[in-house]
N, C-alpha and C positions, 0 to 999 in steps of 0.2 A: 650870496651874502655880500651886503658892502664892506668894501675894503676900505678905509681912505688910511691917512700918517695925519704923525704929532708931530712938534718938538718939544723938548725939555723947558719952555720958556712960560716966566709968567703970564704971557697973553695967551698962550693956549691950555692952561693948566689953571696955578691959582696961584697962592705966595708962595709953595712949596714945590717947582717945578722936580725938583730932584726928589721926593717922597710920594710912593703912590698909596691909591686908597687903602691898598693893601698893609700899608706901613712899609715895606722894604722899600729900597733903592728905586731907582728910574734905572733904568738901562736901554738903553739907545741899542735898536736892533732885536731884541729881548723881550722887551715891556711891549704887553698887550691891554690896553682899555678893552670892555666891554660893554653896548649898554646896559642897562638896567632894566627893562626889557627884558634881551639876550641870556643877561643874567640868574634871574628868576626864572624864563622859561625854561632854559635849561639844566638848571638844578647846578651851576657854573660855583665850584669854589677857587678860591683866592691858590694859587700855585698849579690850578690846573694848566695843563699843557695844549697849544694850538697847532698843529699843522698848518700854515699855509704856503697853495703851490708856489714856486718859483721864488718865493720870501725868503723861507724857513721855518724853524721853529722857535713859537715863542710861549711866554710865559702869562699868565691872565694875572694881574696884580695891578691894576688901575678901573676907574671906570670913566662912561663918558657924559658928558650933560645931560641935566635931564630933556634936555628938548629934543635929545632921541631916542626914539621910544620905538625903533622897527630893529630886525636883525641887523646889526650891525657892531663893525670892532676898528680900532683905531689904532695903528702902530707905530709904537716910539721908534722915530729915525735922529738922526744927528743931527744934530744944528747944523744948519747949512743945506743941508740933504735936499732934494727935490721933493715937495710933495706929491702925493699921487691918491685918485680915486679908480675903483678896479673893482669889480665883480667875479667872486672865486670861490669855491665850495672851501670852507676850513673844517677840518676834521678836529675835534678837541677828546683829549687825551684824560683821562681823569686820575687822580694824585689820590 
């Protein structure tokens, strides 16, 4: 699956960087985009739980543009943070 990162910023989000689709918070480190896609395929609800290796664990409460439409998930890091893309099995947890 593709990996890549966010940040919390209007240019990679929309006017509400700190609110995800989910309604709760942004959390830096935490917050998991998925596509829509991803989402639907996998029957993905909103607080589901992600495994990824060498990341950690995050939470699924965002999603991602629609102009990605293959498996793929996008991970809130911090402002400033390095971004990164990265191919990695995510095991997801269900709530």
């Amino acid at each position: 699956m593709t990996i890549t990162a966010y940040h919390p910023v209007k240019e990679q989000c929309d006017e509400t960087p700190w609110v995800t689709a989910s309604g709760a918070p942004s959390r830096p480190g935490r917050t998991m985009a998925v596509s829509r896609f991803l989402k639907k395929r996998l029957n993905l609800k909103w607080g589901d739980l992600a495994v990824v290796p060498q990341r950690g664990l995050y939470v699924v409460q965002d999603l991602m543009s629609a102009r990605f439409w293959d498996d793929r998930v996008d991970l809130m890091i911090p402002i400033g943070a390095p971004g990164f893309k990265e191919s990695k099995d995510v095991v997801f947890l269900r709530q």
